[in-house]
C-alpha angles and dihedrals in degrees: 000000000000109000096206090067096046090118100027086060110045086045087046086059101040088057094058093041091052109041108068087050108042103014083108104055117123105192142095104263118114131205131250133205120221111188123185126212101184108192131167126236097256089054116089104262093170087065081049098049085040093061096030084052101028102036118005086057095048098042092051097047093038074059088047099259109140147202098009118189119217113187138176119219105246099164130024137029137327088041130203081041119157121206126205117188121186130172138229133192093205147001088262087044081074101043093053087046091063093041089053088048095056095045083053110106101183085055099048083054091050096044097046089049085044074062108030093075114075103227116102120236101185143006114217138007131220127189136184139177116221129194115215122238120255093234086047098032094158146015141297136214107206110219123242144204111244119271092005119083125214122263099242121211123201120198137195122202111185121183132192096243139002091262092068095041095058082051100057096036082056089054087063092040095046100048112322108093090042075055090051102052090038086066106041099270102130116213117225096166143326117207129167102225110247097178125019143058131340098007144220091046135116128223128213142189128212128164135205133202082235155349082260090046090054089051093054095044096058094050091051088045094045089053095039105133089216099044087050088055091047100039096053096034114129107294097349094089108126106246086056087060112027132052102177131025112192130170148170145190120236135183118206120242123245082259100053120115086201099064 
């Protein structure tokens, strides 16, 4: 595949998949962008971080994305894996995103040069289109000490059916995420995946100060009395709704406006 076109492409996607389902949605939930650059180790991943950081940020926000997030997988599978997160307000906020990337041509030149060397920087691409939760509709800039960033976390939750998904995605909305923030789990964005990979499913970002931070924040979660009433109630017990649980830590590149 035709480099030039590896974001074009995925968003492209992720616009025909979604609009027949959510173009009538009223509300005030947005919609994110995760794209995947999934290198190995002998590639040349500094060439990768150099256009993610130095042209994939700019031309996005010179097109009026921001913040983007651009993470490394530091713990977890699929690593050296690169992230890219972008938000939209709407379904033709995308749509005009691609159109003024297109028109870019500073981006169309970096791009071409990103193609024209004939080492490869990654091996395969994933993309996927998220829908924010109501209770979550953006997203959130975690704050940071000066000079220090935040340890990301980035969750899967994939169900059986669809039944099971919209469960779970109400236990967040119903309780879970105020349970969150009230014991040190940051929230960064909740989305239910409208278009990517093992679906249904819904991902999810939180942040911590630390690795010892993060610790310190499950325990207090775990033991939680309210999420202990939410989490057993009658046919809203995890393994009826979820099939899979998978995470990983990510720390954000220089370049990255979620830090």
């Amino acid at each position: 595949m035709n480099r030039r076109n590896f974001i074009q492409t995925a968003l492209a996607g992720g616009i025909a998949a979604g609009i027949p389902k959510m173009a009538a949605s009223a509300d005030e939930r947005k919609y994110l962008t995760l794209d995947w650059f999934h290198s190995r180790r002998d590639l040349d991943l500094q060439r990768l971080r150099d256009f993610l950081g130095n042209s994939v940020v700019s031309a996005y926000n010179r097109a009026g994305v921001r913040p983007v997030g651009l993470f490394q997988v530091s713990v977890g599978p699929d690593s050296p894996s690169f992230l890219m997160v972008a938000p939209y307000p709407s379904m033709a906020g995308i749509q005009e995103t691609m159109g003024k990337l297109a028109a870019d041509e500073k981006w169309i030149k970096d791009v071409a040069a990103f193609d024209e060397k004939w080492d490869l920087a990654y091996e395969r691409r994933e993309s996927s289109l998220l829908l924010t939760f109501k209770s979550f509709p953006g997203l959130e800039i975690p704050k940071a000490e000066p000079g220090k960033t935040n340890l990301f976390e980035l969750r899967m939750y994939e169900s059986r059916n669809d039944l099971g998904h919209a469960k779970k995605v109400s236990m967040f909305d119903g309780g879970e995420i105020d349970i969150f923030k009230r014991v040190g789990v940051n929230p960064v964005f909740f989305g239910s995946t409208m278009f990517g990979p093992r679906m249904p499913n819904l991902v999810y970002m939180i942040c911590f100060p630390s690795i010892e931070a993060r610790a310190e924040a499950w325990s207090k979660f775990g033991q939680d009395p309210e999420w202990k009433k939410i989490s057993t109630a009658p046919g809203m017990v995890d393994r009826e709704l979820v099939s899979s649980i998978s995470n990983q830590l990510l720390t954000p590149l220089p370049a990255s406006q979620i830090k």
